[in-house]
N, C-alpha and C positions, 0 to 999 in steps of 0.2 A: 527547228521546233518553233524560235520565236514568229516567223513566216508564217508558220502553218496558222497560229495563232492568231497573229495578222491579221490573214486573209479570209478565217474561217471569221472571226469577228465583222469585218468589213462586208462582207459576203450575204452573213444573216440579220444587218440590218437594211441591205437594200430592199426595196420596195419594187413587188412584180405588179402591173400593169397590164392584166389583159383585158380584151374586149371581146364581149359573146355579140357577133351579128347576127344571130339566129343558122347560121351555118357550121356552129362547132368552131370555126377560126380564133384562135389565140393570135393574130395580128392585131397589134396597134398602128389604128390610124392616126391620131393625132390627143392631144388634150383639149379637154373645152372644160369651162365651167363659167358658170352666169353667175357676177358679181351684181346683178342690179338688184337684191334682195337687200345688200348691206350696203350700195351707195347711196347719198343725202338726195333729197328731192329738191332742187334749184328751181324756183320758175324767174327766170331770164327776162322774159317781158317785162313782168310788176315790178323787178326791180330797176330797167332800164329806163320805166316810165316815172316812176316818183324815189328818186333816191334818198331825199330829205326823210321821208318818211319812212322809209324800208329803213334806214340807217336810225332813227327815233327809235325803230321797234327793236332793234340790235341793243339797243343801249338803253333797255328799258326806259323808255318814253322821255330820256333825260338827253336835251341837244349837246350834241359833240360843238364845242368852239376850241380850234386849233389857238394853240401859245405857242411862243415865241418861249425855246428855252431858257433856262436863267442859270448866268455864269456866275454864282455865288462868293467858289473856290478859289478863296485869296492866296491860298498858296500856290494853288497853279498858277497862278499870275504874276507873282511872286517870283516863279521859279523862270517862269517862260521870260521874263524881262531880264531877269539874270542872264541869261540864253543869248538874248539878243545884245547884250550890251557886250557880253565876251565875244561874241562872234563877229560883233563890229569893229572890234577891236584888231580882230585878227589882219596882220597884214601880209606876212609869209606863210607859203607852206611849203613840203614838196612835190616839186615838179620837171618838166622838164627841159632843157635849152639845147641850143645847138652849139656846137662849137667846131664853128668854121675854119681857124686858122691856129696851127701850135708850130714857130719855129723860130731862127734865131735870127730870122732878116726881117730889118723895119722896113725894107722896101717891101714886101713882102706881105706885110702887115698893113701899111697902108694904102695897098690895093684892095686886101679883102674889105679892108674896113671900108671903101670907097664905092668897090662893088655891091655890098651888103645896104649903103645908103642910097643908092641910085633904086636897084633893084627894088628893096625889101623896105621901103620907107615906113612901114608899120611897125617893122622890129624894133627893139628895143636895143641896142649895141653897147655890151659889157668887156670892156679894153683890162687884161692886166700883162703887168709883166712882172716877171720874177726870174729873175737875171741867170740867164741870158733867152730865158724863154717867152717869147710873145705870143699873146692866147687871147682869140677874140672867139664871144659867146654870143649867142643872137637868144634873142623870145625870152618871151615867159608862159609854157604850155603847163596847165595840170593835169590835162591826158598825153599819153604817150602819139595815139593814134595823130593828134595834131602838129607834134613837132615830125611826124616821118612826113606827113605830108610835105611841109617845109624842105624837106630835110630831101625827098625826091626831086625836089627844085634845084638844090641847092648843090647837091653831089656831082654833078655832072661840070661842076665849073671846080669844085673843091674837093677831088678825092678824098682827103685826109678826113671830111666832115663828119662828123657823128652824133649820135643823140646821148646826152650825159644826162644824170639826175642832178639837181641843184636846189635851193629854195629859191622859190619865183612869187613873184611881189602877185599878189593875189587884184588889183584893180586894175595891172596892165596887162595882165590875162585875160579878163574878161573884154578887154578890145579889141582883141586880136579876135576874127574871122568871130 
């Protein structure tokens, strides 16, 4: 029932479209209709030629002088300087590092840590130990996409290696690559 209803609604507000071409045919060829009755009349010339003056007549007779706008709003400025002083401030955030070496041989650890200086001399090399485990972390990335790049370097000498999340000193990020 609610269907019928539907469709019977649907149905009698559409709009039939036929076309008499003097043969009786109820075929529709196409739509046409000519908008140039209600478009604006442009002449292109007169205005290409004296803009000054076509743009006077715009703005009844009175010249347009472009300014320079004006930052009045002390609080924005205010606020925006608040902004910049906490964000200068900022020195960590999270990011990401590698950590190339976790075990309990110092020989072991002073190879990575040795290869990691030869190789990676950009890295930044973050040494701890906590007994009896020795853990070396390389970079300071705050996208991930850049410590795997690293990190496909680095794998193939250092299976164990992997990408960790960490706080990473935000100035020796921005030197890396």
């Amino acid at each position: 029932m609610l269907f019928f209803l539907f469709s019977s609604l649907l149905f009698s507000c559409a709009r039939n479209i036929t076309s008499n071409n003097g043969g009786g045919s109820s075929e529709v060829t196409g739509y046409e209709e000519s908008l140039a009755a209600v478009r604006p009349k442009v002449d292109y010339q007169e205005k290409a030629e004296k803009p000054e003056e076509v743009l006077k007549e715009e703005l009844n007779g009175q010249a347009y002088v472009p300014e320079e706008p004006k930052n009045e709003n002390a609080k924005i400025d205010r606020v925006l300087s608040d902004m910049a002083r906490h964000n200068s401030s900022i020195s960590d955030l999270p990011g990401y590092r590698l950590q190339v070496y976790a075990g309990n041989d110092r020989g072991g650890f002073e190879q990575a840590k040795s290869y990691i200086l030869q190789h990676f001399p950009e890295l930044e090399i973050y040494e701890s130990y906590s007994q009896p485990t020795y853990r070396i972390k390389v970079g300071d990335f705050l996208k991930k996409m850049d410590a795997e790049r690293y990190y496909s370097s680095i794998v193939s000498r250092f299976s164990s290696a992997k990408v960790i999340m960490d706080n990473v000193d935000v100035q020796k990020s921005l030197k890396i690559n």
